[in-house]
N, C-alpha and C positions, 0 to 999 in steps of 0.2 A: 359636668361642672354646675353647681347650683348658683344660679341667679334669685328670684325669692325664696324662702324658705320660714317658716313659721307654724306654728302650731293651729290646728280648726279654727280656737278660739281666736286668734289674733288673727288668723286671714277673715274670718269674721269682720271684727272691727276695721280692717283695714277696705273690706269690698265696697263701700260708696266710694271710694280714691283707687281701688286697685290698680288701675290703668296705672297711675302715676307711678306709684310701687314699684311696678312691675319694672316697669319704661327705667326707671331709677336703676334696680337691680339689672337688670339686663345690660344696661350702659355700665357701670361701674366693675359688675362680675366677669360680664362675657365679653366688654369690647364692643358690642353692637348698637348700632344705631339704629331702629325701628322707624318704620314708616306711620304713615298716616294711617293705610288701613288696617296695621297689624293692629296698632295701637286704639281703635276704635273695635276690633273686635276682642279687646282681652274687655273692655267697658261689655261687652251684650255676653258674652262667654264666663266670662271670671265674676265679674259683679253681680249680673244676674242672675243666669242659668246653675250657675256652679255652686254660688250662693245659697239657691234654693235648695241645691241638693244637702248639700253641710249643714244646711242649719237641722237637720232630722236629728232625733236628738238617738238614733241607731247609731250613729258614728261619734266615739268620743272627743271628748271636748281637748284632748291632749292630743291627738294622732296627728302625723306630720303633714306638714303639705307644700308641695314643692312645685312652683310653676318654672315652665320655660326650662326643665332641666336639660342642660347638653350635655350629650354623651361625649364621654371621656374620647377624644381623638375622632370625631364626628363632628361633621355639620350640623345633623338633627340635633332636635329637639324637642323632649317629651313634654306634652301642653300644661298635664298634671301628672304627679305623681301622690300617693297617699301612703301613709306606710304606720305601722304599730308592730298589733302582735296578734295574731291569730289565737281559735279558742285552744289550742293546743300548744298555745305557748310559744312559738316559730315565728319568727318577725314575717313580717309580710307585707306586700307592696303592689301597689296598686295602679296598673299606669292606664290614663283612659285619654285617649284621641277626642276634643273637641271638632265637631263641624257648625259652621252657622249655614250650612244649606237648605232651603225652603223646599225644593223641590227634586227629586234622585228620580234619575229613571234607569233605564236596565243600557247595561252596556254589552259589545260583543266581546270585552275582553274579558277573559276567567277572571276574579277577585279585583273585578272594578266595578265601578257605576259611573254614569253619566250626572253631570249637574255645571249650575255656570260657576266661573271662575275668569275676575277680568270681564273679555268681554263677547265672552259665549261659552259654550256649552261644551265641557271638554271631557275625555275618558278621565277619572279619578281612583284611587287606589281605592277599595272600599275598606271606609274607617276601622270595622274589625281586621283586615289584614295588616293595614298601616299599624295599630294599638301590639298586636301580636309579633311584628316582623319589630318593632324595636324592646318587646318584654323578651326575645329569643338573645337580643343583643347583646341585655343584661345578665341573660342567665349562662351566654357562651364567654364574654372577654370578662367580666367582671368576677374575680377570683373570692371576693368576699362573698357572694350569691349561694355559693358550693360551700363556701368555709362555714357560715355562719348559722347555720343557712337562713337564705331568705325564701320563702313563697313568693314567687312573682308573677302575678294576675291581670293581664288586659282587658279593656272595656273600653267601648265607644260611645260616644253621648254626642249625637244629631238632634242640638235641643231648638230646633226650627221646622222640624219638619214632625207633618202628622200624617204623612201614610208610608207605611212599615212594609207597602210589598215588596220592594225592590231591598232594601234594606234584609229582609229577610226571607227572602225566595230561598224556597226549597232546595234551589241550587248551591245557597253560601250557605246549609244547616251545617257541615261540618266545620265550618271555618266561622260563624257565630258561636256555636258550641264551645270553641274553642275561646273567644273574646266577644261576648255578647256585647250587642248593639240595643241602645234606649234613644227612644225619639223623644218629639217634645210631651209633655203632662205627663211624663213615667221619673219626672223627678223622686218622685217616692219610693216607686221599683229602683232607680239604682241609688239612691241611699239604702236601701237593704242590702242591693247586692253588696255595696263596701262594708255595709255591718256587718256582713257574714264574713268579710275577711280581714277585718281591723275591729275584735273582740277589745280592746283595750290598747292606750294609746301608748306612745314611746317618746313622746315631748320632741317628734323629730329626729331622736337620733337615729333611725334608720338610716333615714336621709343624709345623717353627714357620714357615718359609717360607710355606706356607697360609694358617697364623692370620695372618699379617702381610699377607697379599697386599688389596690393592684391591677394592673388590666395584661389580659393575657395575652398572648403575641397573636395578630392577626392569623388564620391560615395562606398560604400559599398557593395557589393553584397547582402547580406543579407538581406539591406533595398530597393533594387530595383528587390527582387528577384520577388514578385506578378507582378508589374507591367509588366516584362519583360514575365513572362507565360500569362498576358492577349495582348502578342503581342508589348508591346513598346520595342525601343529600349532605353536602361539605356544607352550604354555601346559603345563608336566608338572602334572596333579592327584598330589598328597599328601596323607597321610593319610585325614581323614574326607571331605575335598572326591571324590577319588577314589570312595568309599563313595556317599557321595550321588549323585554322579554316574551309577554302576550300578546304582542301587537306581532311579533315574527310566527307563533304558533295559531295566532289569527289569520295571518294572510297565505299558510300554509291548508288550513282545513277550509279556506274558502275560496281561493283561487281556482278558477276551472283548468283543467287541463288543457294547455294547449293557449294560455295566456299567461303572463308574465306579469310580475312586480319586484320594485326594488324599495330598501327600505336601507335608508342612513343613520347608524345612532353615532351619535358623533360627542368627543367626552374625552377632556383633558385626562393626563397619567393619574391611573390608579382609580379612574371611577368604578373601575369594575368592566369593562369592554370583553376583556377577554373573560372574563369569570360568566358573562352573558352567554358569550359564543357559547362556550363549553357544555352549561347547563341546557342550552339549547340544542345542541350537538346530543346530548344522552339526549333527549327526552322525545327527539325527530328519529329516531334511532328506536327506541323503546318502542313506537306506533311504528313500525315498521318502513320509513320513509328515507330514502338515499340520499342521505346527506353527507355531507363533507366540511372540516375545516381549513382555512385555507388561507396561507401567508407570502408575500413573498422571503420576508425573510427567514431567512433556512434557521436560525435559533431556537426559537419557541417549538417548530416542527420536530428537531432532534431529539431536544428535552424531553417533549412529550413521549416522542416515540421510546428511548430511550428510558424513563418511567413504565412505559409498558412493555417494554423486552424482559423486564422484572417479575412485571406479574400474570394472572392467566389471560389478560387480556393482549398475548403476545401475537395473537395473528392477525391482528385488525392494527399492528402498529403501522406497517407500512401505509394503510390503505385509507387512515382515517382523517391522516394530516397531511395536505399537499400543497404545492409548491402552486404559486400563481402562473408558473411556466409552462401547465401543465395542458392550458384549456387550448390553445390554437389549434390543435388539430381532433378537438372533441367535437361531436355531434351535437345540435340543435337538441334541446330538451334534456341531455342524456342524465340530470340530477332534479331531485327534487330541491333542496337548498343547498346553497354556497354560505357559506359564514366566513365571510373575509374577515380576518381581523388583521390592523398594519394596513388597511387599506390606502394609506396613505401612500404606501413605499410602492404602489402599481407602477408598473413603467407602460411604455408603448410595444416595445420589440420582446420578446421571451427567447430563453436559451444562452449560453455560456455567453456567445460571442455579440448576445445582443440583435440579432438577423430574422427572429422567425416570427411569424405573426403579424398583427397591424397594432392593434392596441388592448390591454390586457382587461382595462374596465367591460369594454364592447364584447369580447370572447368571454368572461364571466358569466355576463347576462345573457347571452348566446345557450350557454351550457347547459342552464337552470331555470326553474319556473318561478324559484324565489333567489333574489340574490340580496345578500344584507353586508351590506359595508360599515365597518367600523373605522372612522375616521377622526383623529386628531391633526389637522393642518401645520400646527408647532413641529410636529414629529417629522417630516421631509426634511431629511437631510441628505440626500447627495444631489448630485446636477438631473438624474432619470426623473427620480418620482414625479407623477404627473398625479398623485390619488388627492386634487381638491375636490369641494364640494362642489365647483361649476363643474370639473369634468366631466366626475361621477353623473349630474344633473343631465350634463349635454349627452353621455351617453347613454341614460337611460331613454332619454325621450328620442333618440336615432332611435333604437330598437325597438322600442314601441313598450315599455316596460313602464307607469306608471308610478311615482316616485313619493315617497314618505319618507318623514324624518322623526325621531327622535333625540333627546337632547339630553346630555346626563350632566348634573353639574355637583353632584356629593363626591367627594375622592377618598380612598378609602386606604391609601397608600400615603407614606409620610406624614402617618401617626394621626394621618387626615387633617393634619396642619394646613390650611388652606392660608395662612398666613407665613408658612414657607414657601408654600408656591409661589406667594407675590413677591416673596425676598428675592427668589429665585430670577421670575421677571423682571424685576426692579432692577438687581445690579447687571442682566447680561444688555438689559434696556430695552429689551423685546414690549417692555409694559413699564407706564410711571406709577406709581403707587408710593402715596405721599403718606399713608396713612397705617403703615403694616406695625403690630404690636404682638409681639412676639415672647412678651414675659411668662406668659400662662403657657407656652407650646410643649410637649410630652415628647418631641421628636429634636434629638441629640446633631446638634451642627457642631465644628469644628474647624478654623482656619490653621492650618500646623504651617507652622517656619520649616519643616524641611521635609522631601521624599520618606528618608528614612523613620522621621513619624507617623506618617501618614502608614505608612507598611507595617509598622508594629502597632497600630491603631486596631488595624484590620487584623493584623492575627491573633490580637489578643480578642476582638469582638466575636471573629471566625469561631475560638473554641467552644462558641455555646450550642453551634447548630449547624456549620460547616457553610452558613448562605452565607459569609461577606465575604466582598470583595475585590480587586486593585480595578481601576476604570482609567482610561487616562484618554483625551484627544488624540488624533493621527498623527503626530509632532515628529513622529523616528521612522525612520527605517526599517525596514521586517528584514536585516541582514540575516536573522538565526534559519529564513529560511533558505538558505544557500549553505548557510554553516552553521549545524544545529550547536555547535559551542556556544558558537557569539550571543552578546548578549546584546535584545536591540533596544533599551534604555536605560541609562548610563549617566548618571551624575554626578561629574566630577566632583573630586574633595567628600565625598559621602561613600557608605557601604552602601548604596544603592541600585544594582545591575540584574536586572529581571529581564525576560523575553516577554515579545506578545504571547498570547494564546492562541494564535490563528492554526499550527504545525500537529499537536497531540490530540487534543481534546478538541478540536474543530469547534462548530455550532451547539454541539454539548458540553463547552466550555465550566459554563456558568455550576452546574452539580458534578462537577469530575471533582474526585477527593484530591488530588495534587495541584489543581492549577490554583490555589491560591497561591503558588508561589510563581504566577504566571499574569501578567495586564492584560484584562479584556480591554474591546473597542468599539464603536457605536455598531458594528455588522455581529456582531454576536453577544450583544447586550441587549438591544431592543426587541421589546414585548417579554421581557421577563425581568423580576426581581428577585431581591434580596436582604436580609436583615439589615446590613453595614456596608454603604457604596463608599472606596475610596478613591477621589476624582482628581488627577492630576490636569489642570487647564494649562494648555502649552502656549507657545508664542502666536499661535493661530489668533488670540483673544489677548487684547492691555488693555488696560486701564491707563490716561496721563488725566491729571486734573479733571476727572469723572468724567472723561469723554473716554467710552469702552469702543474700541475700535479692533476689526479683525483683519490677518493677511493671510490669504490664502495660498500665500508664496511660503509661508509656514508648515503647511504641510507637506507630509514626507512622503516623498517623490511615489512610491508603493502605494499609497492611498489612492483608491480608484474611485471616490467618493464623488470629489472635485472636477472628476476625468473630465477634458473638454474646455473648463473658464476660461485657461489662455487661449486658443483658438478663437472662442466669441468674443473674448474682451479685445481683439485686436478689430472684430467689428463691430461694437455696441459697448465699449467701456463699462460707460454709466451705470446700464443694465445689469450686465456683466458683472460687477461690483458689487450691487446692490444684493441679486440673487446671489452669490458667496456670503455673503454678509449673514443675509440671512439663514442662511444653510448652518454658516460654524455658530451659530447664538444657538439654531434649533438641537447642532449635535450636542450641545451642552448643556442644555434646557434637558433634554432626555438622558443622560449619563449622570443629571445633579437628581432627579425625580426615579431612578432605580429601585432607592433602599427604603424600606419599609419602618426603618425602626431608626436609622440616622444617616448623615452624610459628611465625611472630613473631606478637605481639600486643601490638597497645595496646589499654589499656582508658582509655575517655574519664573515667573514674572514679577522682582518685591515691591516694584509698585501695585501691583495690580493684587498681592495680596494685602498691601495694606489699604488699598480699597475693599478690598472684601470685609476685610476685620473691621471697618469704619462705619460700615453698612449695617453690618449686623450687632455693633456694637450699639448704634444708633435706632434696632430693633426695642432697644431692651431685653435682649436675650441674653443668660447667662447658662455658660455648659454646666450642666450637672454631672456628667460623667465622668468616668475615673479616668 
């Protein structure tokens, strides 16, 4: 989405005031509010530094220039973009990563460097990978890039800093090669280098052509997961995901044997957690090292496995995705990494009836010399999970396992709408967010008046790619399993009588070609998505006069989620209450954050749906879809 945009010439005249510009554009285009230090450094970066480059008279006075561009359904934000026409006539585009770092030193993570930030000195992505991992972005979702075609060219400009060996040690020569890096006094080297790739200028229309163009549908993990165990890459890591990702393949080449660490990336739906795991899964694999992925919940497990019963990688399906119930009677050391992901859903006891074991974080880190949790706290949803960050914390330091964290806060799921996630927090009230604007969002919500829309919502969306799908809270009954006739959701006065999915299609629910005519539920829905989530909110969750209240007496009696509340609530109410409470917000939180492309919902409640329609209507969001 373009915030300024203008031609050489006019960001020209405009660079003694740039800051303002910018700060102007960015509030009005994007919604954002800028801080103090952003806004001081577009003054030493844009005005200055950038300034000096453009004004070479290499670069025409007509070629576009686009600060602060955000990518379409993304939090980032590319610093500068350039764009004309190459000497061959071929539009082309130019995206170059600003840093104001003085001083780079060498870091232990692959395609990082060390410098301060704040208020020390921290790993940082190195600027050619950052310029390069969002010029791949361009040329993978952005359907005008291939159409048009564009050239699209990274480069990084660290116009503070005057020694280039860390910058370009012999180690990053392929990955400069790819996005050359210019320090400070090389103003003049990279105005060349953009003259060599903006021959003649285009008055900006590159720039709006882009913003306008098409965006391709994310990939899925799921469907790229073969590919990616025969060695391809699906998947560019950006930003922090990146970070994390070297900091697990760090503490793997340098941990001794025979000592232990643990390592937390923790990162709301859709940053990319599992797409981490995965990538890291092939790549500890590729160097010959015994790793494993590892859930409790048997979903994600299925799929995967069930993806590879497909392809040649049919005999490592059992062995490569396992169950967190698995490690109580494993031996001390016996893995090189564990890649929890769902680490939330840990419990204490393992095995059907709940009896074996002590506690599942402890036996993890027990098992392995690297154990890496992937935790979102929101996502605990039944009475067991015990996977918070103190736990995880309190049982690494019992073990002797040494404790690091990571942090992801880009999402890449819900069209990367991070202003549906607040809507999302705001009406379940898990989060106040006073301020969500949601007119510019690319991701399809919907409040429907009845089941039976909602259901032809989803099969008319179903037919582009067979991922959407019916969701609903624990609200019924699972009588179809006793009599596979019956049907166990059922709304009177409507054609609307579906069964769960729990019976055919178990934990591979979610890609079985029939069960769209079947309701998933929070046990076989989490840790996986889909194009079109349709969410039925039952009486577990009302809304009266904006106060959203939950009863866990709502739930249907077969739900083992809740197993236990009455029992404590008869000794600790309060308590008791409170943890239900927050259990049905969390399984709703995760059932509305599924779908990648949009989310409808009925709620069986018509107050509570005309809170929702009120909510979002006070978004400023209006459905585009058919």
């Amino acid at each position: 989405m373009l915030a300024y945009v203008a031609t050489k010439e006019q960001f020209l005249e405009d660079a003694p005031q740039i800051e303002d510009r910018v700060r102007e554009q960015v509030k009005s285009n994007l919604g954002i509010n800028v801080g103090s230090s952003e806004y001081t450094s577009w003054q030493n970066s844009l005005g200055n530094a950038m300034a000096h480059v453009l004004r070479e008279e290499s670069i025409p006075d007509d070629a576009g220039v686009a600060i602060e561009y955000r990518l379409h359904g993304r939090r980032q934000r590319i610093d500068v973009l350039v764009s004309g026409y190459n000497e061959q006539n071929v539009r082309s585009l130019a995206v170059i990563e600003l840093k104001q770092w003085g001083v780079v030193h060498a870091s232990q993570l692959a395609d990082h460097v060390r410098s301060f930030m704040g208020h020390g000195e921290h790993d940082l992505l190195h600027p050619s990978y950052q310029a390069w991992s969002y010029a791949q972005l361009l040329n993978n979702f952005y359907k005008i890039v291939t159409l048009e075609p564009f050239s699209v060219q990274p480069c990084a400009y660290v116009h503070n800093c005057t020694d280039d060996s860390v910058l370009r040690d012999p180690g990053v020569r392929e990955l400069t090669a790819l996005a050359p890096v210019f320090i400070k006094n090389e103003n003049k080297e990279l105005s060349d280098y953009l003259g060599g790739l903006i021959a003649t200028g285009d008055s900006a229309d590159g720039l709006r052509i882009l913003d306008s163009s098409e965006i391709g549908p994310s990939k899925q993990l799921v469907e790229a997961l073969t590919s990616m165990l025969d060695g391809n890459q699906e998947f560019v890591l950006i930003d922090e995901q990146k970070t994390a990702y070297e900091s697990i393949m760090e503490f793997v080449a340098t941990v001794p044997h025979g000592e232990r660490r643990s390592l937390i990336v923790q990162g709301g739906p859709g940053t990319g957690k599992s797409v981490i795991a995965i990538n890291a899964l092939v790549a500890l694999l590729e160097k010959g090292h015994n790793a494993r992925y590892v859930t409790k919940n048997a979903a994600p497990r299925s799929v995967y496995r069930a993806k590879l019963q497909k392809g040649s990688r049919k005999g490592e399906a059992s062995t490569l995705f396992m169950s967190s119930d698995s490690f109580h009677q494993v031996d001390k050391d016996s893995y090189d990494v564990l890649l929890v992901d769902e680490a939330h859903r840990l419990v204490k006891k393992s095995g059907l009836y709940g009896n074996l074991g002590e506690n599942q974080i402890a036996e993890i880190i027990q098992a392995s010399r690297i154990s890496v949790f992937f935790v979102d706290e929101s996502q605990r949803v039944t009475w067991r999970d015990i996977g918070t960050l103190d736990e995880i914390a309190s049982q690494a330091q019992a073990e002797g396992s040494p404790l690091e964290m990571q942090e992801l806060s880009a999402q890449f799921r819900c069209a990367g709408s991070d202003e549906y996630l607040k809507w999302v927090d705001s009406v379940l009230r898990l989060d106040h967010h006073t301020d969500i604007d949601m007119t510019a969002t690319d991701y399809e919500i919907k409040i429907v008046d009845s089941p039976s829309e909602l259901r032809d919502l989803i099969i008319a969306r179903n037919a582009e790619s067979n991922t959407s799908r019916l969701l609903a809270g624990y609200c019924w009954d699972w009588v179809s399993k006793k009599d596979p006739k019956a049907k166990d959701i059922v709304f009177e006065g409507t054609d609307f009588a579906m069964q769960w999915n729990l019976t055919k299609d178990g934990s591979a629910w979610m890609i079985a070609p029939e069960s769209l005519n079947e309701v998933g539920c929070i046990h076989t829905c989490q840790g996986l998505e889909g194009d079109y989530m349709g969410v039925i909110i039952g009486d577990d969750l009302i809304s009266r006069k904006e106060v959203v209240s939950t009863h866990p007496e709502a739930r249907a009696k077969t739900d083992q989620s809740l197993k236990g509340w009455k029992t404590a609530a008869k000794k600790d109410p309060e308590q008791t209450l409170a943890r239900t409470d927050l259990l049905i917000r969390n399984t709703y939180r995760t059932l509305l954050t599924r779908g990648m492309k949009g989310t409808f919902i009925y709620c069986t409640d018509q107050e509570t749906r005309e809170y929702m329609n009120e909510h979002l209507e006070s978004s400023g969001y209006s459905f585009k879809g058919g």
